[in-house]
DRENDO-1510 file (C-alpha; in Angstrom, 1 decimal, always signed):
<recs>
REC; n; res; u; v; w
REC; 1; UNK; +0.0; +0.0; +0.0 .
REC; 2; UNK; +2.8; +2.2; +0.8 .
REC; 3; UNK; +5.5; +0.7; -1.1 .
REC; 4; UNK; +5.5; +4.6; -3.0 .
REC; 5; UNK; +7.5; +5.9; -0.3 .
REC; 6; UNK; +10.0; +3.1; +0.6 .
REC; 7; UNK; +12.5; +5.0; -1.7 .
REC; 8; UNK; +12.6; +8.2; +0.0 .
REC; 9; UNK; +13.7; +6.1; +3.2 .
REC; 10; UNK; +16.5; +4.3; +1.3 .
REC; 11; UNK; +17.8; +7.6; -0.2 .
REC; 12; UNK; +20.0; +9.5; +2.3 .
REC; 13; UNK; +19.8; +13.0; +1.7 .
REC; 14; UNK; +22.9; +14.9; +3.2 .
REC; 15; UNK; +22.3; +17.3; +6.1 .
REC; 16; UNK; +24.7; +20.5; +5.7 .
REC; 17; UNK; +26.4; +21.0; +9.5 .
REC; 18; UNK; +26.3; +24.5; +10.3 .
REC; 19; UNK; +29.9; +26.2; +10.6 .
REC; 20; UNK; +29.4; +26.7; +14.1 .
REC; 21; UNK; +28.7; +23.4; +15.1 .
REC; 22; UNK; +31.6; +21.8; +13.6 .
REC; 23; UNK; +33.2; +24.7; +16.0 .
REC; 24; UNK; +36.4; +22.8; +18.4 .
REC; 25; UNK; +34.2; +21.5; +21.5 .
REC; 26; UNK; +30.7; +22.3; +20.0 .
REC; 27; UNK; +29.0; +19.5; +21.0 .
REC; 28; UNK; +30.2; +19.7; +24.4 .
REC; 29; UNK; +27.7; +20.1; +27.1 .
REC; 30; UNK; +28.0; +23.2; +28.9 .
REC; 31; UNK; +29.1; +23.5; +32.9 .
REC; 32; UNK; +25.6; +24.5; +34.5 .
REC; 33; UNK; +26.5; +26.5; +38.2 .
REC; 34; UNK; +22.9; +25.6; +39.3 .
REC; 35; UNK; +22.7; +22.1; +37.8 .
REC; 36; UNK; +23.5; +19.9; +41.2 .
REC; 37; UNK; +21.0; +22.7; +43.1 .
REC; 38; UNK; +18.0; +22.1; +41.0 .
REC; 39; UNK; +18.5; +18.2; +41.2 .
REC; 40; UNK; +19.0; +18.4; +44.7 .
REC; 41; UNK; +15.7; +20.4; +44.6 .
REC; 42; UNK; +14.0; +17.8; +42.0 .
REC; 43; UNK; +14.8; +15.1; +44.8 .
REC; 44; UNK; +12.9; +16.7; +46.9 .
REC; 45; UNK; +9.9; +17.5; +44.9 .
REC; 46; UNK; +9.8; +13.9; +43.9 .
REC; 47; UNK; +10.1; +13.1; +48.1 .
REC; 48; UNK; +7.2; +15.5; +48.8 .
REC; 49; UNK; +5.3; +13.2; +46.0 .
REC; 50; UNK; +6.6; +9.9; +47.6 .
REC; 51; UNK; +5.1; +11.1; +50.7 .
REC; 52; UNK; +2.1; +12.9; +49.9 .
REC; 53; UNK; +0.9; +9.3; +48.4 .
REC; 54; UNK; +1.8; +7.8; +51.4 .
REC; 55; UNK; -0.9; +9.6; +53.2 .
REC; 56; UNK; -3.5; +9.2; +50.4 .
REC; 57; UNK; -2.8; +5.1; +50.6 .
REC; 58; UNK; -3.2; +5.3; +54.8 .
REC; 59; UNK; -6.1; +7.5; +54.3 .
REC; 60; UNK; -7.6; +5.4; +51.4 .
REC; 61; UNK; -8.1; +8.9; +49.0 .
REC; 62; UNK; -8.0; +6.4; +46.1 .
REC; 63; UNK; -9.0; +9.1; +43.5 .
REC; 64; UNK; -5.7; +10.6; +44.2 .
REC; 65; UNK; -3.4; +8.0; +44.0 .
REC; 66; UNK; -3.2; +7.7; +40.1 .
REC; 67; UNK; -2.7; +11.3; +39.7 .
REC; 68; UNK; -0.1; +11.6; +42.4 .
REC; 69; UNK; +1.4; +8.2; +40.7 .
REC; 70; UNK; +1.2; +9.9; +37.3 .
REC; 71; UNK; +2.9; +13.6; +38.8 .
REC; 72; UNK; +5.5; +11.7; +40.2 .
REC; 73; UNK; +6.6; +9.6; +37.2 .
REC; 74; UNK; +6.3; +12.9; +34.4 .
REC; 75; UNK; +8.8; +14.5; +37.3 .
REC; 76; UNK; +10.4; +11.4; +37.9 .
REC; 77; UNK; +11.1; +11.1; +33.9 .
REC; 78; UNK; +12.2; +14.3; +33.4 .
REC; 79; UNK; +14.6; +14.2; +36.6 .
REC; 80; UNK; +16.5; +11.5; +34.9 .
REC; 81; UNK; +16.6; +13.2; +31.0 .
REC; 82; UNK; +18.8; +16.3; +32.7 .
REC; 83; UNK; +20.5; +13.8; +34.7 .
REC; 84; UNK; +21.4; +12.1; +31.3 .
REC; 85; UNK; +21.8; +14.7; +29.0 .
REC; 86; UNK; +23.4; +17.9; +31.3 .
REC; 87; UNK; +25.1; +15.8; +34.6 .
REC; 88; UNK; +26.3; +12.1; +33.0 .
REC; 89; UNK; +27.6; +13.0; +29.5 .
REC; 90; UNK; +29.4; +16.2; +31.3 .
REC; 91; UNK; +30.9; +13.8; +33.8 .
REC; 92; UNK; +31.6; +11.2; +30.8 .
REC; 93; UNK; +33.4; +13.9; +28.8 .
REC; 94; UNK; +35.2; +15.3; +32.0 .
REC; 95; UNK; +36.3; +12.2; +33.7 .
REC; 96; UNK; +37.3; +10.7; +30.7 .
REC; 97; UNK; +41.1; +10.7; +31.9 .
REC; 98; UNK; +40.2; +9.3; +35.3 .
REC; 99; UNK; +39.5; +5.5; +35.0 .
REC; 100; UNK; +37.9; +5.2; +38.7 .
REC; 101; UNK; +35.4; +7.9; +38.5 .
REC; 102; UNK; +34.4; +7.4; +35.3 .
REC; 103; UNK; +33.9; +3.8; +35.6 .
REC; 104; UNK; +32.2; +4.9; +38.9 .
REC; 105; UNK; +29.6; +7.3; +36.6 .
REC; 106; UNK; +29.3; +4.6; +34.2 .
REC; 107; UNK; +28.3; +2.0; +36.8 .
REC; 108; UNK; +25.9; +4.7; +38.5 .
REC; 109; UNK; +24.0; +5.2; +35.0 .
REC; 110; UNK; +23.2; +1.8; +33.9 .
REC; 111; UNK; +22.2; +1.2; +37.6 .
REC; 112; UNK; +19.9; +4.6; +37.2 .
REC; 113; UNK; +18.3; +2.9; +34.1 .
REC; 114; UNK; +17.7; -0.1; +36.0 .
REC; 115; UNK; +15.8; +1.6; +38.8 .
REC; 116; UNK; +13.9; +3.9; +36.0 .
REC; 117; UNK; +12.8; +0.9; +34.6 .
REC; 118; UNK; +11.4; -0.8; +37.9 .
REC; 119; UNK; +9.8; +2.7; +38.7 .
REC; 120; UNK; +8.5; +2.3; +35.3 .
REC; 121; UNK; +7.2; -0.6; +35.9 .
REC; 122; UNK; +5.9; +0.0; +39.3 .
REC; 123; UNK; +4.0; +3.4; +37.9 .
REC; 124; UNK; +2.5; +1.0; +35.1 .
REC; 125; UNK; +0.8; -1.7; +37.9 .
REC; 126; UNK; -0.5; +0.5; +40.2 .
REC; 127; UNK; -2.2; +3.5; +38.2 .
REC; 128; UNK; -5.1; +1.6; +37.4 .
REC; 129; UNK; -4.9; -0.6; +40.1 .
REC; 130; UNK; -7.7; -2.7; +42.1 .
REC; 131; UNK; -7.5; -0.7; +45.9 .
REC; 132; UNK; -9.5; -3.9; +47.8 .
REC; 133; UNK; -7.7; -4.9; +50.9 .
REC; 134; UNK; -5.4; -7.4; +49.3 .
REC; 135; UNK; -4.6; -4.4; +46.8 .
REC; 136; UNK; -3.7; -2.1; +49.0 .
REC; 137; UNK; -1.2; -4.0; +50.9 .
REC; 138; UNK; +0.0; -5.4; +48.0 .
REC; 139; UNK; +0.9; -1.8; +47.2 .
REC; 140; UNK; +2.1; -1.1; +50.7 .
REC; 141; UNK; +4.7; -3.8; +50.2 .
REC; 142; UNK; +5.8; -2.3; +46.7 .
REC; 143; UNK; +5.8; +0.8; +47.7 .
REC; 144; UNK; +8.1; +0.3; +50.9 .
REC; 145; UNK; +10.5; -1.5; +48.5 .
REC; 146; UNK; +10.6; +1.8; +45.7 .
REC; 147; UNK; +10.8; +4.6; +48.7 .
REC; 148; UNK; +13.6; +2.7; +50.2 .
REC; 149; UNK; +16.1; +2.2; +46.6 .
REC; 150; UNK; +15.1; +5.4; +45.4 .
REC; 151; UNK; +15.9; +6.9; +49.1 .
REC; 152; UNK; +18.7; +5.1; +49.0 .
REC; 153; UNK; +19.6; +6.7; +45.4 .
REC; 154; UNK; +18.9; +9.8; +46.2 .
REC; 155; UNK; +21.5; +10.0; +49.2 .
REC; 156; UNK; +23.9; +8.3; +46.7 .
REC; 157; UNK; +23.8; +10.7; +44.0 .
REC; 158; UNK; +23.4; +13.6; +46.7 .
REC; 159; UNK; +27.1; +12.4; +48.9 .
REC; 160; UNK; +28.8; +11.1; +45.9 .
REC; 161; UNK; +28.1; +11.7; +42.5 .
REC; 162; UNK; +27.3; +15.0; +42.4 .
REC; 163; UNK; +30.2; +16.6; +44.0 .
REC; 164; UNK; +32.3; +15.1; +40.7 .
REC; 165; UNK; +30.0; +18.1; +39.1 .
REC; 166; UNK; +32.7; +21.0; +38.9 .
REC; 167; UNK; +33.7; +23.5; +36.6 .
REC; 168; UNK; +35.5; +22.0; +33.5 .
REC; 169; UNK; +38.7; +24.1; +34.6 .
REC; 170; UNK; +39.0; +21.8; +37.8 .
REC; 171; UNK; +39.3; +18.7; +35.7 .
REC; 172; UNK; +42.7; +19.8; +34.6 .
REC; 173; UNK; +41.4; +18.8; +30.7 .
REC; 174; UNK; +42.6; +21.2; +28.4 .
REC; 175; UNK; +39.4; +22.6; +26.4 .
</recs>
């Protein structure tokens, strides 16, 4: 039916790179001053979430628990983008000549993606979940196993991994 436009997916059209991305250390990502701040502040946004469905489980508000579940994963997602995008390839580029810490950063993201997906998974379950008895301390269970990796995570990324955020002067890499 739409065999028509099969050939204008074979045929690779070249895109022209603008002068000033082709510009020595273009496609770096810039050092953000207020990067590790707003995470920090992220965290506890998504802590104030955590907690704020705590209390609507022990009060049985079941109306608000998909909408606080679906909050905390749209913040939750867009947490870990900047955390990809501005603090790991940063850290990536900067650590590069520093085996330890950048296997460290490596180690830290793939075990990130791993709890994203669980959280994921988690968010997926119980926003249209069954909130009987059995349900509820089902989710009670569940729940009590996310707040306590993610709290977990949180203090990690707080103690260690952000304070390997510095200026890319402190790195000692030449630019």
């Amino acid at each position: 039916m739409f065999a028509f436009v099969r050939p204008w997916f074979r045929e690779k059209i070249p895109v022209p790179v603008p002068k000033a991305a082709v510009r020595r250390g273009a496609h770096r990502i810039p050092y953000h001053p207020d990067l590790i701040s707003e995470l920090k502040d992220e965290h506890q946004a998504l802590v104030q979430l955590l907690e704020e469905l705590s209390v609507a489980v022990e009060k049985d508000r079941t109306r608000k628990i998909p909408k606080i579940l679906h909050e905390f994963g749209v913040r939750l997602r867009a947490h870990l983008l900047k955390e990809n995008v501005q603090l790991y390839v940063y850290l990536d580029r900067n650590l590069a000549n520093d085996p330890d810490n950048h296997a460290l950063i490596h180690d830290l993201k793939r075990e990130m993606m791993h709890i994203g997906r669980s959280v994921n998974r988690f968010l997926e379950h119980y926003m249209d979940h069954e909130w009987d008895a059995a349900g509820k301390d089902r989710f009670e269970k569940d729940f009590a196993q996310l707040t306590e990796i993610l709290g977990q995570r949180i203090q990690l990324e707080e103690s260690d991994l952000y304070t390997l955020y510095l200026p890319p002067e402190s790195y000692g890499v030449a630019d």
